[in-house]
Short mmCIF file of the C-alpha atoms (twelve columns), coordinates in Angstrom:
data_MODEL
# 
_entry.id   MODEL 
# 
loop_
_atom_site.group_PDB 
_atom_site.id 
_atom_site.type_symbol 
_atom_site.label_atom_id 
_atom_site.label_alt_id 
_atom_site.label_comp_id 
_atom_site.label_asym_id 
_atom_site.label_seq_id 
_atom_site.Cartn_x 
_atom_site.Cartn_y 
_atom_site.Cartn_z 
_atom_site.pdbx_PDB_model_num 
ATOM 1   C CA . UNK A 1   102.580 86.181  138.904 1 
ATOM 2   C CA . UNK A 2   100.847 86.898  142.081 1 
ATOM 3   C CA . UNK A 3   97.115  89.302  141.646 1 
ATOM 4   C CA . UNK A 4   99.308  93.023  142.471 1 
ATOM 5   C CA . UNK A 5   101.742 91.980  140.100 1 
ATOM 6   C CA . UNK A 6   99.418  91.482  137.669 1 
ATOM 7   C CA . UNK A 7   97.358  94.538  138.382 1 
ATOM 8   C CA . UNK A 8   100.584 96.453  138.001 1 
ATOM 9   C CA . UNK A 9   101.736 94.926  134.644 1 
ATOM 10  C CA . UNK A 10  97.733  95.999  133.294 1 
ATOM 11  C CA . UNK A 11  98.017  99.367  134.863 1 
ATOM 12  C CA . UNK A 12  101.529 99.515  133.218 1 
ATOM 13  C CA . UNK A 13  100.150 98.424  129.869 1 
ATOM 14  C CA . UNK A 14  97.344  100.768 129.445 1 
ATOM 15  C CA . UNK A 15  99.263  103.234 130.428 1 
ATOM 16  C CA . UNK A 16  101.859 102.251 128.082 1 
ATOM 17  C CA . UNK A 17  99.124  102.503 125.279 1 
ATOM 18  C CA . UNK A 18  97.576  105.886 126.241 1 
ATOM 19  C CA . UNK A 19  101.017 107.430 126.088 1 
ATOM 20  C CA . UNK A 20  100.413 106.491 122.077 1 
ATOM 21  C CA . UNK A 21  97.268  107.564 121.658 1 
ATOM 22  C CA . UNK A 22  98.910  111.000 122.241 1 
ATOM 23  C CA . UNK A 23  100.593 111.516 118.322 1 
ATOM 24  C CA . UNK A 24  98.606  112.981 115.464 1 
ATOM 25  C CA . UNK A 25  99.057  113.636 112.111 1 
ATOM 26  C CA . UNK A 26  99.400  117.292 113.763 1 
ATOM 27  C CA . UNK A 27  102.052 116.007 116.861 1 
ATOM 28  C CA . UNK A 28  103.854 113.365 115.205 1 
ATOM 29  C CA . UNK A 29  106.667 113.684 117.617 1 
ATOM 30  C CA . UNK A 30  106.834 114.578 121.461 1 
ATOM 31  C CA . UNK A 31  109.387 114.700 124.288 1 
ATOM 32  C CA . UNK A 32  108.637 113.266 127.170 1 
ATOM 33  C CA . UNK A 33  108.217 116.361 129.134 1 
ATOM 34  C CA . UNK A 34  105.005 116.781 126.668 1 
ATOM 35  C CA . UNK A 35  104.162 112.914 127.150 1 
ATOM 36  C CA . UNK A 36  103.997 113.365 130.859 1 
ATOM 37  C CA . UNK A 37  102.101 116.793 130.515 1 
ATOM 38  C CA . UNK A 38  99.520  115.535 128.076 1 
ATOM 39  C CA . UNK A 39  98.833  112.405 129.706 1 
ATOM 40  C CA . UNK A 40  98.919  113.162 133.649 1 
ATOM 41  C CA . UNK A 41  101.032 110.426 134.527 1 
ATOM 42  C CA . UNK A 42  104.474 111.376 136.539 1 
ATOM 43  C CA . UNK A 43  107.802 112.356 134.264 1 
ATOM 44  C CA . UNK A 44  109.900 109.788 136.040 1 
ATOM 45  C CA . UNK A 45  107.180 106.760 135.356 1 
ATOM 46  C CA . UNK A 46  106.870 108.333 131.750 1 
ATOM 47  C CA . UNK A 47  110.304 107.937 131.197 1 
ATOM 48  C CA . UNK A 48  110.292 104.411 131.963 1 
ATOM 49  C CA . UNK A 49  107.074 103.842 130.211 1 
ATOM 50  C CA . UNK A 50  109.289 105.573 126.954 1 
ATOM 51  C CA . UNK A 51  112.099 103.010 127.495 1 
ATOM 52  C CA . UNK A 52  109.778 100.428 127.469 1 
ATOM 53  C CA . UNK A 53  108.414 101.364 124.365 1 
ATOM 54  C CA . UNK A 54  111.236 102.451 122.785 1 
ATOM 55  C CA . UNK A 55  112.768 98.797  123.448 1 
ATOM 56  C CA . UNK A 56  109.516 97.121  121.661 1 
ATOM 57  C CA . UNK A 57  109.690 98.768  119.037 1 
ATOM 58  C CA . UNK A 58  106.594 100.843 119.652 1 
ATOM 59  C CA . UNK A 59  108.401 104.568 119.626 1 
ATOM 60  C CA . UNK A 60  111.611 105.305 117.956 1 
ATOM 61  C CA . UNK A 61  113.881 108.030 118.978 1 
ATOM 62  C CA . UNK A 62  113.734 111.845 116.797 1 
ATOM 63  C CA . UNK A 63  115.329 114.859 117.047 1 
ATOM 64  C CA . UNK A 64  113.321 116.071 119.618 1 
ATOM 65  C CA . UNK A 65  111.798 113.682 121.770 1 
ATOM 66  C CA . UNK A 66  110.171 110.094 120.335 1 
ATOM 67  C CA . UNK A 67  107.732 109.269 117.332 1 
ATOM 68  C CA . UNK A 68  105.653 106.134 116.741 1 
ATOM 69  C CA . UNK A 69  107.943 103.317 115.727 1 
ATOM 70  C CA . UNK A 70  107.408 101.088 112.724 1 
ATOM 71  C CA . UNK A 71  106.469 98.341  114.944 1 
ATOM 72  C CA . UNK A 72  103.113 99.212  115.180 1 
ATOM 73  C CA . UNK A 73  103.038 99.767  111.216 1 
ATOM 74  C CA . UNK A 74  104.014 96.278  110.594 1 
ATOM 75  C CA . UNK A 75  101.456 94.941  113.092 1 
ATOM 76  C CA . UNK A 76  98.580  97.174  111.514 1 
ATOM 77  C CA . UNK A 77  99.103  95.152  108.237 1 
ATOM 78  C CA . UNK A 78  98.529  92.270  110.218 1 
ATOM 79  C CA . UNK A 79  95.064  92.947  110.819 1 
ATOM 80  C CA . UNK A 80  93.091  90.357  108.862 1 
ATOM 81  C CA . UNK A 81  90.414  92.304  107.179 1 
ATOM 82  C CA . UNK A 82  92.151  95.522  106.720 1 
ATOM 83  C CA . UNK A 83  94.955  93.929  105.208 1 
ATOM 84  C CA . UNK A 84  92.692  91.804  102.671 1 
ATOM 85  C CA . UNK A 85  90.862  95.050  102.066 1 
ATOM 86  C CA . UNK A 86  94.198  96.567  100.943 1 
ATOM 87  C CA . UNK A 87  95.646  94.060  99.526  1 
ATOM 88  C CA . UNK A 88  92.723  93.960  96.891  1 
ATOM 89  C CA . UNK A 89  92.220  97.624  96.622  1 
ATOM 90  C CA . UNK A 90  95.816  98.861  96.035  1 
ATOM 91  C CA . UNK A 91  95.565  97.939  92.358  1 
ATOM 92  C CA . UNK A 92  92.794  99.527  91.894  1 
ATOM 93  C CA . UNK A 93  93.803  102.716 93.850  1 
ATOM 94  C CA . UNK A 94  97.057  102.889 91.509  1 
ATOM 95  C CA . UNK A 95  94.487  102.582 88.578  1 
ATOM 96  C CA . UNK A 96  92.703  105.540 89.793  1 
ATOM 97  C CA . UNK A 97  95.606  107.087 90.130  1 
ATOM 98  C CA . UNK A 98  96.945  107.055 86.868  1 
ATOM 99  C CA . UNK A 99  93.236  107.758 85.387  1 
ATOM 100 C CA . UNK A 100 92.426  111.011 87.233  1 
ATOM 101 C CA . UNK A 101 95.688  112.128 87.652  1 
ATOM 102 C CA . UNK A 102 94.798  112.914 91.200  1 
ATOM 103 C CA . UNK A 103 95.693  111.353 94.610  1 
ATOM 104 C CA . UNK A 104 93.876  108.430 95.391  1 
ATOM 105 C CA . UNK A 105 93.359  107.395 99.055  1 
ATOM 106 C CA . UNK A 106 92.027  104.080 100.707 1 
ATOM 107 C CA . UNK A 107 90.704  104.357 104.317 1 
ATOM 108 C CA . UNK A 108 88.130  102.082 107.203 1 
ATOM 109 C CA . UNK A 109 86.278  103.467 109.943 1 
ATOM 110 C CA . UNK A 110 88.243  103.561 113.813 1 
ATOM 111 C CA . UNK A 111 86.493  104.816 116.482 1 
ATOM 112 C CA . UNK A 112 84.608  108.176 115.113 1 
ATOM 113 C CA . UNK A 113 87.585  109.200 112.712 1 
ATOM 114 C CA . UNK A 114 88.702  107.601 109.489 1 
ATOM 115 C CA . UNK A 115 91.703  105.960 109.143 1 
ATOM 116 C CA . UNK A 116 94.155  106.443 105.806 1 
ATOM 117 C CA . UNK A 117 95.519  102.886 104.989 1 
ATOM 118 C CA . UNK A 118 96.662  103.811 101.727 1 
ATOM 119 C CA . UNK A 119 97.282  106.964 99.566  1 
ATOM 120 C CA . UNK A 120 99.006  107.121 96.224  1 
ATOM 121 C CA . UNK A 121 99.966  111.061 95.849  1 
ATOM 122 C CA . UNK A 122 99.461  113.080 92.185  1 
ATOM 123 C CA . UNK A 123 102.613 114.035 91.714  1 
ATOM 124 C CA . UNK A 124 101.343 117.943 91.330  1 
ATOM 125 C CA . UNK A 125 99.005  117.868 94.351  1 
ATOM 126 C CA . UNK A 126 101.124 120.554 96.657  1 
ATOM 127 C CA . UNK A 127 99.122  120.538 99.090  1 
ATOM 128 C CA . UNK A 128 99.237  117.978 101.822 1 
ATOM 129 C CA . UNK A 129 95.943  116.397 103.245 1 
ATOM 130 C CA . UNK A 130 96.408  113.404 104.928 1 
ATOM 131 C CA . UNK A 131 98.926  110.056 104.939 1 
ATOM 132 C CA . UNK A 132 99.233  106.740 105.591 1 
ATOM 133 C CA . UNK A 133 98.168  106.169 108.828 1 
ATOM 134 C CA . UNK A 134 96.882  109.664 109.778 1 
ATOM 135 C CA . UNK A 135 92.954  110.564 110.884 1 
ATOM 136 C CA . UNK A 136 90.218  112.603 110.184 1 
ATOM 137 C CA . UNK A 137 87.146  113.155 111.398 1 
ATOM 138 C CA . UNK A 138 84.095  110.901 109.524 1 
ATOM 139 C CA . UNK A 139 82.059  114.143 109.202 1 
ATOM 140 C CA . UNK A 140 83.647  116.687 107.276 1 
ATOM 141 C CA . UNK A 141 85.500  113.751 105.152 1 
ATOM 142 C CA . UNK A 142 84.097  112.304 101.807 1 
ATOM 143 C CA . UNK A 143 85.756  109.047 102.815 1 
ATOM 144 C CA . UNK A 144 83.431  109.018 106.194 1 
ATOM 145 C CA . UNK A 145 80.866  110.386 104.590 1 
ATOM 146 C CA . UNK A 146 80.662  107.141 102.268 1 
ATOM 147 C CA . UNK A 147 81.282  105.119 105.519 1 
ATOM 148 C CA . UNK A 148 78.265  106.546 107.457 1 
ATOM 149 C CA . UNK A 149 76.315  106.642 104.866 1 
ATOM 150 C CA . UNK A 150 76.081  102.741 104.964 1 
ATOM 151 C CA . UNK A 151 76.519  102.183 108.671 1 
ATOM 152 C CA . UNK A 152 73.914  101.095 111.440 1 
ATOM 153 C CA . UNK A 153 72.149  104.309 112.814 1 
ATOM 154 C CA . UNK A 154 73.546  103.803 116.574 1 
ATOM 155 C CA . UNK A 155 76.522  104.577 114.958 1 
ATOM 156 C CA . UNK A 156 75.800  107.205 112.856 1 
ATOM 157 C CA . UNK A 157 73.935  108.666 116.084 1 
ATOM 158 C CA . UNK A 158 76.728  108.740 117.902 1 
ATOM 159 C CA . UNK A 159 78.926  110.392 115.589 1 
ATOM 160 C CA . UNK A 160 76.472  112.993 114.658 1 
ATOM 161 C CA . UNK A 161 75.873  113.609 118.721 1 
ATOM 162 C CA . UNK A 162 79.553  114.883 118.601 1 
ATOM 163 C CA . UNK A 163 81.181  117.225 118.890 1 
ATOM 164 C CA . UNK A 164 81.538  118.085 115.121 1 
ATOM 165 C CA . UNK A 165 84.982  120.080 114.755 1 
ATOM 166 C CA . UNK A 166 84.844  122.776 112.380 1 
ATOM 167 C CA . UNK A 167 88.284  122.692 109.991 1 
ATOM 168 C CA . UNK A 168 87.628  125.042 107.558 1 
ATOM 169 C CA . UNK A 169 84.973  127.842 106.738 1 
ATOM 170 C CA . UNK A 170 82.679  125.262 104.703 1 
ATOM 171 C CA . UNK A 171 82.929  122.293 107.454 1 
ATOM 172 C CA . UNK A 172 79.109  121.117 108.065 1 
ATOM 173 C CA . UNK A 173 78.617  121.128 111.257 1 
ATOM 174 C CA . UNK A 174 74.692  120.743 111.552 1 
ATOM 175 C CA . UNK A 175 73.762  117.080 112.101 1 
ATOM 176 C CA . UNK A 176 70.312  117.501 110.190 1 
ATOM 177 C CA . UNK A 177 72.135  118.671 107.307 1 
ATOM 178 C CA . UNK A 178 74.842  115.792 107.667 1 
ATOM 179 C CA . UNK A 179 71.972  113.316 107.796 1 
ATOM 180 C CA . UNK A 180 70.088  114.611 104.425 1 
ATOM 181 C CA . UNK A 181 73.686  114.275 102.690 1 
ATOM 182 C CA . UNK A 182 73.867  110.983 103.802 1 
ATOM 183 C CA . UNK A 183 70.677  110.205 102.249 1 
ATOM 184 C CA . UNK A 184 72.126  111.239 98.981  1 
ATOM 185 C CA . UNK A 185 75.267  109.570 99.132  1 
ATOM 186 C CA . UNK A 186 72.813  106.425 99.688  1 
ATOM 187 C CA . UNK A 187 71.004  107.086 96.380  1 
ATOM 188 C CA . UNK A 188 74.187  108.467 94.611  1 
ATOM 189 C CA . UNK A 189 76.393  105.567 96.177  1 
ATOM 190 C CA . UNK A 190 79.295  108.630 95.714  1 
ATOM 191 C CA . UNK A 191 79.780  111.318 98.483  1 
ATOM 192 C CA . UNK A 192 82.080  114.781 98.312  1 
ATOM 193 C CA . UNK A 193 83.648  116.588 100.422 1 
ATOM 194 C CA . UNK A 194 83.917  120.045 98.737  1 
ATOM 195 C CA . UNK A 195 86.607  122.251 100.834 1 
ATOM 196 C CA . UNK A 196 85.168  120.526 104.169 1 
ATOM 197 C CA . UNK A 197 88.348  119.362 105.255 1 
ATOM 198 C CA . UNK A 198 90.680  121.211 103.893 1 
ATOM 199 C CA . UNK A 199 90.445  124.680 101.612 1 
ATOM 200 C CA . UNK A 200 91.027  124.674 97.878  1 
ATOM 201 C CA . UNK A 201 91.153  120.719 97.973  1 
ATOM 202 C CA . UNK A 202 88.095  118.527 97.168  1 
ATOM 203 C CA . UNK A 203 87.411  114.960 97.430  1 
ATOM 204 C CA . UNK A 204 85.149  112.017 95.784  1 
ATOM 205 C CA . UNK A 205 84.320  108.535 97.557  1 
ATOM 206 C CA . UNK A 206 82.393  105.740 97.218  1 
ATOM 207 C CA . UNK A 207 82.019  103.114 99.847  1 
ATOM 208 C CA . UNK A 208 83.246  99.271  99.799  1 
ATOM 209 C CA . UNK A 209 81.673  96.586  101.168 1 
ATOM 210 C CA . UNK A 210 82.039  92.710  102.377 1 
ATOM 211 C CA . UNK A 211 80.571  89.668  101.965 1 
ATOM 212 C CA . UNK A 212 77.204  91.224  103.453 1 
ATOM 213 C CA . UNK A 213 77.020  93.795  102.107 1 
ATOM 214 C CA . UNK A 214 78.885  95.227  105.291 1 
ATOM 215 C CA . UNK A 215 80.751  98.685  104.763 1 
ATOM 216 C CA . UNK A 216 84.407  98.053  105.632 1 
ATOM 217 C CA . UNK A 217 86.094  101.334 104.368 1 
ATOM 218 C CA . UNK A 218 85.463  104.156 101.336 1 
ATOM 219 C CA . UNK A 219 88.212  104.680 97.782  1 
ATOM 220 C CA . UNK A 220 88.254  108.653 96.965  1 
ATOM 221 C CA . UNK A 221 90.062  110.838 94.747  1 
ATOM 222 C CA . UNK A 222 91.807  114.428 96.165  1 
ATOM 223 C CA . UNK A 223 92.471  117.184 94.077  1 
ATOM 224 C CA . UNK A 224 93.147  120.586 93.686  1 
ATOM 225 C CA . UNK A 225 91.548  121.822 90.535  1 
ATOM 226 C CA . UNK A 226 88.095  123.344 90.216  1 
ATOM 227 C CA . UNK A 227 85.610  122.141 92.392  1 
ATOM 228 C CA . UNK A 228 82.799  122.345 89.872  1 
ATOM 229 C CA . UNK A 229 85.051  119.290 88.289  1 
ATOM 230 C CA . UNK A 230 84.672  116.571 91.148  1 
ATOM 231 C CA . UNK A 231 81.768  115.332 90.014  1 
ATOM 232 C CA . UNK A 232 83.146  114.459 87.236  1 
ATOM 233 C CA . UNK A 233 85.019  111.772 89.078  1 
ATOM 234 C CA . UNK A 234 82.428  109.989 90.627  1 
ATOM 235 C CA . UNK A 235 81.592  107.272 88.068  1 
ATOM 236 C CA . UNK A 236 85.239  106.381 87.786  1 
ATOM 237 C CA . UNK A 237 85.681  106.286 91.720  1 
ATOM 238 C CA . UNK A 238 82.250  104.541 92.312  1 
ATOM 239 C CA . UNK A 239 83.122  102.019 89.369  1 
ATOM 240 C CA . UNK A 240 86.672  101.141 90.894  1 
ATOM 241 C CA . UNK A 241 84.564  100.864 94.847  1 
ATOM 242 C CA . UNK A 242 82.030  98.322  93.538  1 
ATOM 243 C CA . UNK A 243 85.077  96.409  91.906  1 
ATOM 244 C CA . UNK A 244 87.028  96.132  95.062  1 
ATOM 245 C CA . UNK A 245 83.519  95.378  96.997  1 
ATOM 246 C CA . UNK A 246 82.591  92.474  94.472  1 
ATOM 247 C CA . UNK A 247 86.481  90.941  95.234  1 
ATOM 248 C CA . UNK A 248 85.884  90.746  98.436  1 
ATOM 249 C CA . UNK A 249 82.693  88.935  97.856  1 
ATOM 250 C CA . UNK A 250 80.010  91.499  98.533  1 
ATOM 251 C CA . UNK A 251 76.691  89.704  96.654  1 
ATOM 252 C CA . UNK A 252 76.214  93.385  95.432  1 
ATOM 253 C CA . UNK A 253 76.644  97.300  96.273  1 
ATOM 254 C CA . UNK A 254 73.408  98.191  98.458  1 
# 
C-alpha cells in the first residue's frame, strides 16, 4: 500500500470510529442524515462509512436509521482485565442481588465517565438508570465516586477541572465539595450517590482493586426506597467489593 493509500485508509478509520462515538444511552439509534450532521463529515462519505460498518458488524440496521452492532459487545468482553474483573464479580453481583433486593451494577473507569459492564435489575425497580454498556459521568455517580476516590490526583484533577454536568437538582457540582466527599469515601471505603444522578433513586459503592492495590472499577446497589435506608447497604456492598478485590489478588483494600 503506497503512503496516500495508507493515509486514506487511517483517515477512513478514525473517521469510521468517531461516527460511533456519536450513540448514548440517550441516542441509541441515528440515521445517517443525523450521523453526517453530528459529526461534520459529508452525507455521501457517511453513507459509505455506514456500509462499512454495517458490513463489520460494528452498526446494525433499526427502524430508523442504525444502532451499535453486537460486534463491538463481543469484542468488549475480550478485553483482558475487564473481562477477568467480570468474570469474578458477576457472582458476587447476583449475590447482592438477591440480598438487598435491589439492582446491583458492576462498572470501570473510561475516559471521565463510568462505564456499566454489568447490572442485574430488582425486579420492582421501575425506574430505569443505566445498562449494560451505557455511561455516566464519574462525578455525580456513587460508582465514580468510589473510583476517584482511589485514583492518582492528575486524574482526579482533571475530572474535577470539568465541566461538571448538573442531572438533577441535588447533582454536586462544586469541586471542593467533591474533593471533601472523596476524602470520606477514603475513610468509609463506601461512597453514595443520594438523588445525584437520577431523582428518587439512590446508590451505594465500594471500590475494587488489583493486584496493587490499583482501583479497576466500583460494585453498587440502586434503589428506590427511602434514602435515609442506603446506608444501610454499605457493609453488605463494601463486604462483597473487598471479596471481588482479594480474587483478583489485591494484597488488601487501601
Amino acid at each position: 500500500m503506497t503512503r496516500p493509500a495508507q493515509q486514506d485508509a487511517t483517515s477512513s478509520l478514525l473517521r469510521g470510529l468517531s461516527l460511533l462515538e456519536l450513540f448514548s444511552a440517550e441516542r441509541t439509534e441515528l440515521s445517517i442524515r443525523e450521523l453526517a450532521r453530528r459529526s461534520g463529515v459529508p452525507k455521501s462519505t457517511t453513507h459509505r462509512l455506514v456500509l462499512d460498518l454495517l458490513e463489520w458488524g460494528a452498526l446494525e440496521r433499526g427502524r430508523t436509521g442504525v444502532r451499535l452492532g453486537v460486534r463491538l459487545f463481543e469484542l468488549g468482553h475480550l478485553v483482558p482485565e475487564h473481562a477477568r474483573l467480570r468474570e469474578l464479580a458477576i457472582p458476587f453481583a447476583h449475590s447482592l442481588n438477591g440480598i438487598t433486593h435491589l439492582t446491583s451494577n458492576l462498572a470501570v473507569r473510561d475516559g471521565n465517565e463510568i462505564i456499566y459492564i454489568e447490572k442485574i435489575s430488582a425486579r420492582d425497580l421501575k425506574v430505569p438508570h443505566s445498562r449494560t454498556g451505557g455511561r455516566l459521568p464519574m462525578h455525580c455517580t456513587a460508582l465514580g465516586k468510589a473510583i476517584l476516590a482511589y485514583s492518582d490526583e492528575e486524574y482526579v484533577d482533571a475530572v474535577l477541572a470539568g465541566p461538571l454536568a448538573r442531572r438533577s437538582r441535588k447533582t454536586i457540582t462544586d469541586p471542593a465539595q467533591i474533593r471533601r466527599e472523596l476524602v470520606s469515601i477514603r475513610q468509609e471505603k463506601v461512597a453514595y450517590d443520594l438523588e445525584e444522578s437520577q431523582e428518587s433513586l439512590f446508590c451505594v459503592a465500594a471500590p475494587i482493586f488489583a493486584r496493587g492495590n490499583r482501583v479497576v472499577g466500583a460494585l453498587s446497589v440502586t434503589g428506590a426506597t427511602a434514602l435515609n435506608q442506603a446506608r444501610s447497604f454499605a457493609g453488605v456492598v463494601r463486604a462483597s467489593a473487598q471479596a471481588i478485590s482479594l480474587a483478583l489478588g489485591a494484597p488488601r483494600v487501601p
